[in-house]
N, C-alpha and C positions, 0 to 999 in steps of 0.2 A: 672574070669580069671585075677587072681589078676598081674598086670603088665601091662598090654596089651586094660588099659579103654582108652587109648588116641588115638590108632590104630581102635580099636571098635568104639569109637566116630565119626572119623573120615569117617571110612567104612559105617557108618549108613547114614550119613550125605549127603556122595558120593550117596550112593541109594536112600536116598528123594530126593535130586536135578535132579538124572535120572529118577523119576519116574513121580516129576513136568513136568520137560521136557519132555517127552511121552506125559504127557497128553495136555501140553500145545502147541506144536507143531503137533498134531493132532488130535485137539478137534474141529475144523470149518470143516474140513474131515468126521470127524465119525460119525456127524451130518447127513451131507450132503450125508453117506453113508447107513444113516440108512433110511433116505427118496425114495431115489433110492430101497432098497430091500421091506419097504413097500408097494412102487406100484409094484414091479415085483411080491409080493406074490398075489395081489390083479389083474394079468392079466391085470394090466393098465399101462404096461411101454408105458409114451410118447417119440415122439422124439427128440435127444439128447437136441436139442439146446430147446426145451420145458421143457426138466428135470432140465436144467441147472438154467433156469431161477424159475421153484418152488422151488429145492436147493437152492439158493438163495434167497427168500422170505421167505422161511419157517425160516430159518436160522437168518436171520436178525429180523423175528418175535421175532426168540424165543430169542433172545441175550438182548431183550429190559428186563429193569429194571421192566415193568410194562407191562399188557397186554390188549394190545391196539387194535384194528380192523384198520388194515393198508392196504391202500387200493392195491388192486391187479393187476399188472400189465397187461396192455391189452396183453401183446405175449403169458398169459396163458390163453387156453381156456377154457371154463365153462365148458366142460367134467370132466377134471382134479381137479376141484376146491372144489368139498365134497368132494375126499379123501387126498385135502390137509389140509382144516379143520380136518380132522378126525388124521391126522397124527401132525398137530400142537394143539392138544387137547393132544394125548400125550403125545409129548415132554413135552408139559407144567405140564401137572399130574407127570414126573418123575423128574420135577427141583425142588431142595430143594426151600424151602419157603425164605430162608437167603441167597441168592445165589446173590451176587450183580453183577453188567450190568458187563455184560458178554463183554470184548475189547480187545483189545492189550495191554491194559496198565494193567491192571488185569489178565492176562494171565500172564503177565513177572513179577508180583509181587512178590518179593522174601520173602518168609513165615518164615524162617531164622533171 
């Protein structure tokens, strides 16, 4: 489209920064929502304020640079606790090997 590279550039440009933005404004969500639909598939939805807090451990598991056995918070109970393992083995199997610590400040890192 001989005339129209500065508009195209610009257009492409616009759609990478909305497509960071999506991911990076609900990547600690989708996380958190994929844990939620692994115990519902597995007939083990706990209750909320019990879901709220493995979402949040699992979550903060998985963000770490490295992978560490971090200990478990008492408000979750041992029922719950193999298929949180089994869902932060997961996670872990599907993060890129080069994926650095997952934060806020890396989230808003502009690749640009």
């Amino acid at each position: 489209m001989p005339g129209h590279t500065q508009e195209l550039t610009m257009a492409c440009k616009l759609q990478a920064s909305c497509n960071r933005n999506h991911v990076t404004e609900n990547f600690e969500s989708r996380i958190k929502q994929y844990v939620k639909f692994r115990y519902a598939v597995q007939d083990l939805l706990p209750p909320s304020r019990v879901l709220a807090a493995i979402k949040d451990h699992v979550y903060e598991c998985f963000a770490l640079e490295t992978r560490i056995q971090t200990p478990v918070p008492d408000t979750i109970p041992f029922m719950y606790r193999n298929q949180m393992v089994v869902i932060s083995n997961e996670l872990w199997a599907m993060k890129p090997i080069d994926l650095p610590t997952i934060s806020q400040e890396t989230l808003r890192a502009n690749p640009v």
